[in-house]
N, C-alpha and C positions, 0 to 999 in steps of 0.2 A: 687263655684270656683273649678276647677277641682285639682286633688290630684296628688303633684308633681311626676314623674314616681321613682326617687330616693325614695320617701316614700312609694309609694309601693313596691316596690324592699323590703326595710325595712322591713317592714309589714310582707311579703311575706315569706321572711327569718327567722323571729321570728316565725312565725307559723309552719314553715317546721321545726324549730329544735325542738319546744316541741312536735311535731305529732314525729320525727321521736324518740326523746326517748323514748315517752307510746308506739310507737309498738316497738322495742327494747324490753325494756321490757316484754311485752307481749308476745316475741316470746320466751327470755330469761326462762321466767317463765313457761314455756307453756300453756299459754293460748291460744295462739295462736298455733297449734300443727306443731311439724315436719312436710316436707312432704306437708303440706295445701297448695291448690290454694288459691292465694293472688285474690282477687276482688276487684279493686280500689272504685269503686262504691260502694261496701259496707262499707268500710274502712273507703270514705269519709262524708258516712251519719252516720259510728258511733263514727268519731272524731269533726262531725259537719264542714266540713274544704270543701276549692275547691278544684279542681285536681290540680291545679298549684302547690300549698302548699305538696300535696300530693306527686306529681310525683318526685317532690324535696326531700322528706323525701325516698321516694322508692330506688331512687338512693342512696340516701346514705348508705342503709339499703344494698344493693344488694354492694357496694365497701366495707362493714363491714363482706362481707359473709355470714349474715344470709339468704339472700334470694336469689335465682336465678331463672335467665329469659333464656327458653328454647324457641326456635321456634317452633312455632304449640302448643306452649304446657304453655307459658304464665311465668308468678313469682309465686311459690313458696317457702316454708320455707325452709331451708335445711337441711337433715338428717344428723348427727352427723355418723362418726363410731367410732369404738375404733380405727381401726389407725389414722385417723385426730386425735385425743386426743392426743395421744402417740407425733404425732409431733409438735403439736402445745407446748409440753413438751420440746420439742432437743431445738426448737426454743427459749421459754423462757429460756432457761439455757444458751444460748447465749449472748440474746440481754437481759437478767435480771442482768446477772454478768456484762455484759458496763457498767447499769446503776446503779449497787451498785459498782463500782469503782470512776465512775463521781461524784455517790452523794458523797460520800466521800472526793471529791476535790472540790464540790463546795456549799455544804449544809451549811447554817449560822447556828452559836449557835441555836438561838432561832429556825428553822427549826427540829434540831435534838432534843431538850425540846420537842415538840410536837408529837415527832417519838418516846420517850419515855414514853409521858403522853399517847399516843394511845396503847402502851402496857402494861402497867397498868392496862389498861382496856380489854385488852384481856385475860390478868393473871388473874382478875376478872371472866371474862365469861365462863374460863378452869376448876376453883379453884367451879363454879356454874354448873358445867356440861351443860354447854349453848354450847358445841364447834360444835354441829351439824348441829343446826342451825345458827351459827354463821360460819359455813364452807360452808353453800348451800348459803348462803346471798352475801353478800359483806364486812363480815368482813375480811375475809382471805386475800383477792384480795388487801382490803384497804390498809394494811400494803404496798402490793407491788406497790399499784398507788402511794404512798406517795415516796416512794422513785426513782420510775422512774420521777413521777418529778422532785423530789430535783437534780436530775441529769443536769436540764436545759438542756437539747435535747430536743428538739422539734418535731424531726422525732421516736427518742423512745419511745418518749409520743403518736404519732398517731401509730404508730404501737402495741404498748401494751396496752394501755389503752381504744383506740376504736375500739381497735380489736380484739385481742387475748382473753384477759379476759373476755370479753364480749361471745366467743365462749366456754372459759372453764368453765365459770358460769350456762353457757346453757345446759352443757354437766352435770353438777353438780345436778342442777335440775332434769330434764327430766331423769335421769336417778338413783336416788334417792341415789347418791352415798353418803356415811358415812366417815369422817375419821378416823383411829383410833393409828394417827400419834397427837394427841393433844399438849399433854407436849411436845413431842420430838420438835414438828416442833415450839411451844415457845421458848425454848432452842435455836432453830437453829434462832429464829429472833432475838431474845436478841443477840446473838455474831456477829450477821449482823449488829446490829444498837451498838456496843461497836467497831465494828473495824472501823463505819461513822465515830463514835464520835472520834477517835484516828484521825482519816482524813488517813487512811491507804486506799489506793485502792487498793493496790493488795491484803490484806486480806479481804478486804470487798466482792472484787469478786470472788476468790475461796470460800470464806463461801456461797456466794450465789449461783453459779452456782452449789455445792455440795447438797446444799437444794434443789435445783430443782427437780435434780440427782434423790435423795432420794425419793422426791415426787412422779416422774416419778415410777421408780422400786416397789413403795406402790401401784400404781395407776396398774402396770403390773399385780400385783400379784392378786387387786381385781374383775377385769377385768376376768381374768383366773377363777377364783371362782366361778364368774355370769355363765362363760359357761359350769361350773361342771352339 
C-alpha cells in the first residue's frame, strides 16, 4: 500500500528537524569548523539521511546564519567577527528588555517558581566554580530562553532563541571566551527575576537591558585583551 504523501511530508519534517539540530550543534561547537565547505553528500552519509531531509535542514541552518550559500563557491559555515558579537549585543539589549517586560506581564506563579528553582541551581554551579563551563554551555543562555518565553511572543522567541543565541553560543566556544562577570551577572538575574516576580515591567526591562549593557562592555574589554 503505498505511503500517504501527508506522511511523508511528516516523516520528512521530523528527520529535517533532528539532522538540523546535530548540525547546529556541531557547528556551534566547532566541530564543524568556521569557514568549512559544507558537502551535502557527506553530511548526508554521515547523518545516514536523504537530501530531501537534508536540503530541509540546510535551509534552515543558512535563515539561522550559521551557514551561507555563495555563488560559484557553494554553503559554507560562517566566520564570526567581533563586530557581529558586539551587535548581536545592541540587538539583545533591545529585544531582551521587551521580553523581560512581557514576562513580567505575563508569567504564571508557577512559571516564575521554576525561574527561581533554575537559579538555585546556578548559585550552586557559581558557589562550585562550575561558572566557565557553565557560561560556554547553555547554562547562561538558559536563564535568558526561559524568560523570552515566558514572554509569550512568539516572534521574540524565533528571533532569540533560534537565532541569536545560537550565534553568541558559537562565538563563546570557538573562541574560548571565559567570564569573569560570575557573581555579578547572578546578582543582575536575581533582581531580573525579583522585579518578574513583582509583575513590574518597566523595572524588569531596565534591569535587563542594563545586564546586557554590562555584558556587552565585559565582552569589549575582553575582546581588546585577545588583540594586546
Amino acid at each position: 500500500m503505498p505511503v500517504p504523501a501527508e506522511a511523508l511530508s511528516e516523516a520528512n519534517g521530523t528527520i529535517a528537524d533532528r539532522v538540523f539540530d546535530q548540525i547546529r550543534h556541531a557547528i556551534v561547537v566547532g566541530e564543524i569548523a568556521p569557514g568549512s565547505k559544507i558537502s551535502e553528500p557527506a553530511l548526508a552519509a554521515r547523518y545516514g539521511i536523504s537530501r530531501g531531509p537534508l536540503r530541509e535542514a540546510m535551509r534552515r541552518l543558512e535563515s539561522s546564519s550559521l551557514v551561507e550559500r555563495k555563488p560559484n563557491i557553494g554553503a559554507r559555515v560562517i566566520t564570526l567577527t567581533s563586530e557581529q558579537l558586539l551587535e548581536i549585543y545592541v540587538i539583545r539589549e533591545a529585544l531582551e528588555g521587551m521580553a523581560a517586560r512581557l514576562a513580567a506581564e505575563q508569567m504564571s506563579d508557577a512559571a516564575i517558581a521554576d525561574l527561581k528553582r533554575l537559579l538555585d541551581q546556578h548559585r550552586n554551579e557559581v558557589a562550585q566554580e562550575a561558572w566557565q563551563a557553565y557560561f560556554q554551555e547553555e547554562g547562561d543562555l538558559d536563564f535568558h530562553f526561559r524568560i523570552v518565553q515566558g514572554s509569550g511572543n512568539g516572534r521574540l522567541n524565533n528571533i532569540l532563541c533560534n537565532d541569536l543565541y545560537h550565534l553568541a553560543r558559537m562565538y563563546r566556544c570557538q573562541f574560548g571566551m571565559k567570564s569573569d562577570r560570575a557573581r555579578d551577572a547572578l546578582k543582575e538575574h536575581e533582581l531580573i527575576v525579583d522585579a518578574i516576580a513583582e509583575h513590574d515591567g518597566e523595572l524588569a526591562e531596565w534591569l535587563m537591558r542594563r545586564h546586557i549593557r554590562t555584558s556587552r562592555r565585559a565582552t569589549e574589554r575582553r575582546l581588546a585583551a585577545m588583540k594586546d
